[in-house]
RODO-301165 format. One record per residue (C-alpha): residue number from 1; residue in one letter; x, y, z. Coordinates in pm, 1 decimal, always signed. Layout:
% RODO-301165
  resi  resn         x         y         z
   NUM     A         X         Y         Z
...
***
This chain:
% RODO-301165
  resi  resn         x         y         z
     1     X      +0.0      +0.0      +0.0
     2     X    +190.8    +376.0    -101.4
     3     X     +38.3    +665.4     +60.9
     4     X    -257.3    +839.6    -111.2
     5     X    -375.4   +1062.6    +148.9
     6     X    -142.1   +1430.9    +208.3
     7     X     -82.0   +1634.9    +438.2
     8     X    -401.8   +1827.2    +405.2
     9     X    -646.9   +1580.2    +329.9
    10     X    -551.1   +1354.6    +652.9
    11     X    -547.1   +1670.4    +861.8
    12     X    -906.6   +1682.8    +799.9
    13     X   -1004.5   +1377.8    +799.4
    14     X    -918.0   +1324.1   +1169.0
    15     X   -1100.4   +1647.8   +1215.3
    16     X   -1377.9   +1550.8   +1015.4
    17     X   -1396.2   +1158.5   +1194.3
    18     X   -1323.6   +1317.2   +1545.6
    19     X   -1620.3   +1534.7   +1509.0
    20     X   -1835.6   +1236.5   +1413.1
    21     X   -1719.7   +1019.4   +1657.1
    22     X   -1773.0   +1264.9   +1937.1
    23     X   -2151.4   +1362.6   +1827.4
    24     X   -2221.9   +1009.1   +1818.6
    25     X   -2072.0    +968.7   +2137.2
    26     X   -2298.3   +1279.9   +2290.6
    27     X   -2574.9   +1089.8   +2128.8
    28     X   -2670.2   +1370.4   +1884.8
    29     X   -2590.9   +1146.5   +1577.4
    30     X   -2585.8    +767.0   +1704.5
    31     X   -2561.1    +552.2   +1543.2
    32     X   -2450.8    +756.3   +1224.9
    33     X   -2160.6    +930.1   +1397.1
    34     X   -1979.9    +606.3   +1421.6
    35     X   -1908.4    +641.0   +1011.0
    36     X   -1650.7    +884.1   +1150.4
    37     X   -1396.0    +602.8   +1239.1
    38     X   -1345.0    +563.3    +837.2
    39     X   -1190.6    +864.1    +776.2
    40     X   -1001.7    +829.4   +1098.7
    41     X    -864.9    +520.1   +1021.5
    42     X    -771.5    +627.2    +647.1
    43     X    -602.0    +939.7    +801.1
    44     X    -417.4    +756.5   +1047.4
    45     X    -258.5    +467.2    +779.5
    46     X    -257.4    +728.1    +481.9
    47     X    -376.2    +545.4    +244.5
    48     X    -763.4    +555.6     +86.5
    49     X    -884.2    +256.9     -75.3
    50     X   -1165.6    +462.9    -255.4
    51     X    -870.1    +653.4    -377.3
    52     X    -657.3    +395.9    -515.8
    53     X    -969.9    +265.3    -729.0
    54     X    -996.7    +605.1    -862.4
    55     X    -712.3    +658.9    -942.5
    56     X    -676.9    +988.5    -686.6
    57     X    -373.4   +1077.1    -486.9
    58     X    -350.1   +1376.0    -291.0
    59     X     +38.6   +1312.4    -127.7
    60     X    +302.9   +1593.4    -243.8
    61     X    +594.5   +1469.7    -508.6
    62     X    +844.6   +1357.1    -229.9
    63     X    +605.9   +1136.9     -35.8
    64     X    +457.9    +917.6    -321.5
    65     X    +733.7    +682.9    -324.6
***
């Protein structure tokens, strides 16, 4: 697996997944929240499989190898 996700894009994916998982843990979203571990867990191994079907990458020059 090479990295597909940047600097950027994992940056706010944790935001994005933190939010999530904390609204579901309030109980403002539950069950739905819990979708928020995805782009957590993405984030936090840099690599997307959605991405790599696409074709997408969103790493800088020096980190794609």
């Amino acid at each position: 697996m090479k990295a597909n996700i940047g600097t950027f894009d994992g940056a706010m994916r944790v935001l994005v997944g933190m939010v999530l998982i904390f609204g579901a843990l309030e109980g403002s979203w539950a069950p739905w929240g819990w979708i928020g571990a995805v782009p957590l867990v993405t984030a936090l191994v840099n690599f997307c499989p959605l991405y790599s079907i696409i074709g997408m990458n969103t790493c800088d020059r020096k980190s794609r190898d």
